[in-house]
C-alpha positions as CSV (number, residue, x, y, z in Angstrom):
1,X,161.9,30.3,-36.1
2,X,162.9,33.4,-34.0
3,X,165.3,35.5,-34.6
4,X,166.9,38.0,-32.3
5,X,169.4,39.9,-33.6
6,X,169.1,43.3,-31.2
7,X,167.2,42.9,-27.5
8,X,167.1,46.1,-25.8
9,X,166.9,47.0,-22.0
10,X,165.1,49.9,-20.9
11,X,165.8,50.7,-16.9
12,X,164.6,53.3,-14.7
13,X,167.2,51.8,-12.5
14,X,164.7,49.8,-10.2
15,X,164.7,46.3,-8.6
16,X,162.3,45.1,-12.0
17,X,164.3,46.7,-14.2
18,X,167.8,44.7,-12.3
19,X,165.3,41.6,-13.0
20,X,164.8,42.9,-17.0
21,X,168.3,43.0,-17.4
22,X,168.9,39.9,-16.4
23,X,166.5,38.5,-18.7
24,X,167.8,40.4,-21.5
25,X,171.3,39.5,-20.5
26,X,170.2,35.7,-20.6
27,X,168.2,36.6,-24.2
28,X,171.5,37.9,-25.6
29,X,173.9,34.7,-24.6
30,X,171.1,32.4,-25.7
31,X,170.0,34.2,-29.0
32,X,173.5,35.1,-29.8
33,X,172.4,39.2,-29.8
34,X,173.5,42.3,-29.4
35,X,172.2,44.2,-26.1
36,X,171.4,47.7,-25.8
37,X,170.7,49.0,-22.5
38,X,168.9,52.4,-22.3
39,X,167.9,54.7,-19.9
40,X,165.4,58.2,-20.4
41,X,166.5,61.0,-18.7
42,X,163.8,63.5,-17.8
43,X,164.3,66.8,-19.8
44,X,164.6,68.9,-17.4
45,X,164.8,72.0,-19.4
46,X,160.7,71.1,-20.7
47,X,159.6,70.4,-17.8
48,X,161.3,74.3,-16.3
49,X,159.4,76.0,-19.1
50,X,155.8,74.4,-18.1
51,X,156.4,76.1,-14.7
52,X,157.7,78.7,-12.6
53,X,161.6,78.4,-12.5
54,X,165.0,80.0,-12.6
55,X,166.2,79.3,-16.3
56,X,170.0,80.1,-15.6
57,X,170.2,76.9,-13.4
58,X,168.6,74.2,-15.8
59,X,170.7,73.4,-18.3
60,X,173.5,72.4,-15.6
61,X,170.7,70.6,-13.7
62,X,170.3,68.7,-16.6
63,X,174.4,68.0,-17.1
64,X,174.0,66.7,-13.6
65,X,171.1,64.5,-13.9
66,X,172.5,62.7,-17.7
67,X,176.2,62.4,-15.6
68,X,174.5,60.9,-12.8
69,X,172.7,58.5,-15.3
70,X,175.5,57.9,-17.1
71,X,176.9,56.4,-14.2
72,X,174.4,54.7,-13.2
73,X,173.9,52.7,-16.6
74,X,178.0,52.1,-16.6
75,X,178.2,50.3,-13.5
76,X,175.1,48.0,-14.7
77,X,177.0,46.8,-17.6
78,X,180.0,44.7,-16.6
79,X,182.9,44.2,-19.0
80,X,182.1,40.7,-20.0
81,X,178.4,42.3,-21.8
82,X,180.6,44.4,-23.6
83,X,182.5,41.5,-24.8
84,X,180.1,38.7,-25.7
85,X,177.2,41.0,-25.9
86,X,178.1,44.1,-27.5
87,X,176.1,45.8,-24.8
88,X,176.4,49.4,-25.3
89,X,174.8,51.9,-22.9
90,X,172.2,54.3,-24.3
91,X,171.3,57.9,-22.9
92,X,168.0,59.0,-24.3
93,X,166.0,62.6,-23.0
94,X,162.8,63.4,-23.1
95,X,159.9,64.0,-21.0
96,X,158.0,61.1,-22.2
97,X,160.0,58.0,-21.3
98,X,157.4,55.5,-23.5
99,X,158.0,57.4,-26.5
100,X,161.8,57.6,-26.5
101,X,161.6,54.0,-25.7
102,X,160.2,53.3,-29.0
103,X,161.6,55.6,-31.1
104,X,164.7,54.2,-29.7
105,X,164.1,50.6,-30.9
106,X,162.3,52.2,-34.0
107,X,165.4,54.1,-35.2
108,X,168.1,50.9,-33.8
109,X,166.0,48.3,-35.5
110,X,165.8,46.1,-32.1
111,X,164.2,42.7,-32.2
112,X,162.6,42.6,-28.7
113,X,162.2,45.3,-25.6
114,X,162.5,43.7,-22.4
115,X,161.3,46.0,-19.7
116,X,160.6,45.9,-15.8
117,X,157.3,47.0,-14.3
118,X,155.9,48.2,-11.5
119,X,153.0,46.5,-11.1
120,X,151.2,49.0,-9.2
121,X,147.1,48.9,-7.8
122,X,144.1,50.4,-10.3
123,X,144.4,53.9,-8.6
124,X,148.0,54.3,-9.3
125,X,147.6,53.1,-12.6
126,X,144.9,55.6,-13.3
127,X,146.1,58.7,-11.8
128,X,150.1,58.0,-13.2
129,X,149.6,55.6,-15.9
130,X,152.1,52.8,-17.3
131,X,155.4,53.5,-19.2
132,X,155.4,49.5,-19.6
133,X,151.6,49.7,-21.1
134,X,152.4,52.8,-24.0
135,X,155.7,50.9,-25.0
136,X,153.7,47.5,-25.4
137,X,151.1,49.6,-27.6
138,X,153.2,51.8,-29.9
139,X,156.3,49.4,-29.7
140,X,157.6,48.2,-33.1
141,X,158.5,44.9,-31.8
142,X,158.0,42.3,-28.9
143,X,157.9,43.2,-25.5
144,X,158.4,41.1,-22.5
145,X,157.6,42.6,-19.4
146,X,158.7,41.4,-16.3
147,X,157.1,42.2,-12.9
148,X,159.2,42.1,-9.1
149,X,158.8,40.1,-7.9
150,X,158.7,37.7,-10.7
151,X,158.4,34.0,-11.7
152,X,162.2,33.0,-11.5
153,X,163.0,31.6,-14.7
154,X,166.9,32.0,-14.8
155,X,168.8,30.0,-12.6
156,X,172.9,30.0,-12.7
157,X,174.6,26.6,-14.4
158,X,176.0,25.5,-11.3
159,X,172.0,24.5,-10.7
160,X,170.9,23.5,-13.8
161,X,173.8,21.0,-14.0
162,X,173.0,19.8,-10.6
163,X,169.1,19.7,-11.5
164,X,170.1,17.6,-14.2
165,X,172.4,14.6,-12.3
């Protein structure tokens, strides 16, 4: 039997991370779980350092860009996930976005990662990699990934009751 006690979201804040969230969102009513929705901000500060750069200004660029996130994440989770769901929104930084993920779910004990992806051609995937591909490798759990556009799989009750008459 499967158990999921802990699904969590990780969004870049893109149209197939929307879809994830749905998914995971559906995962959590069905499954009866908890949902944790995280985002990675870039460390700004890191990245200064490995180039040229005026010091004095990054570590208000990085207030800015984790308030900004912040935001972002709160107006993804509507009140009724914090209800039913115990959704909690979940700041991470760190200038690799794969690794965060899983020490993340590592340190939370999550049951499943549910995570959008880009889908991009070989070249792309070569020259930039795959956040989606490290977590699936080095994640301490089950990942789904989901692709945009995807194979619709959730549809809302209004048409399943109807598909049923």
């Amino acid at each position: 039997m499967v158990t999921l006690k802990r699904i969590l979201v990780a969004t870049d804040f893109d149209e197939a991370a929307d879809v994830a969230l749905e998914y995971g969102r559906e995962l959590a009513r069905t499954f009866r779980s908890s949902l944790d929705v995280l985002h990675v901000v870039d460390n700004v500060v890191a990245r200064g350092l490995a180039g040229e750069g005026f010091m004095a200004a990054y570590p208000e660029l990085q207030h800015e860009v984790e308030q900004a996130a912040e935001k972002r994440l709160a107006e993804r989770i509507s009140d009724e996930d914090r209800l039913l769901l115990n959704a909690k929104p979940v700041i991470r930084m760190s200038s690799s976005p794969a690794l965060a993920i899983v020490e993340y779910a590592q340190a939370a004990g999550v049951d499943l990662i549910v995570m959008g992806t880009h889908g991009r051609g070989a070249m792309a995937h070569l020259l930039m990699g795959s956040v989606a591909e490290r977590v699936v490798r080095m994640a301490p759990c089950p990942v789904l990934t989901l692709k945009h556009p995807e194979h619709e799989f959730i549809r809302p009750d209004a048409l399943v009751a109807v598909d049923k008459a």
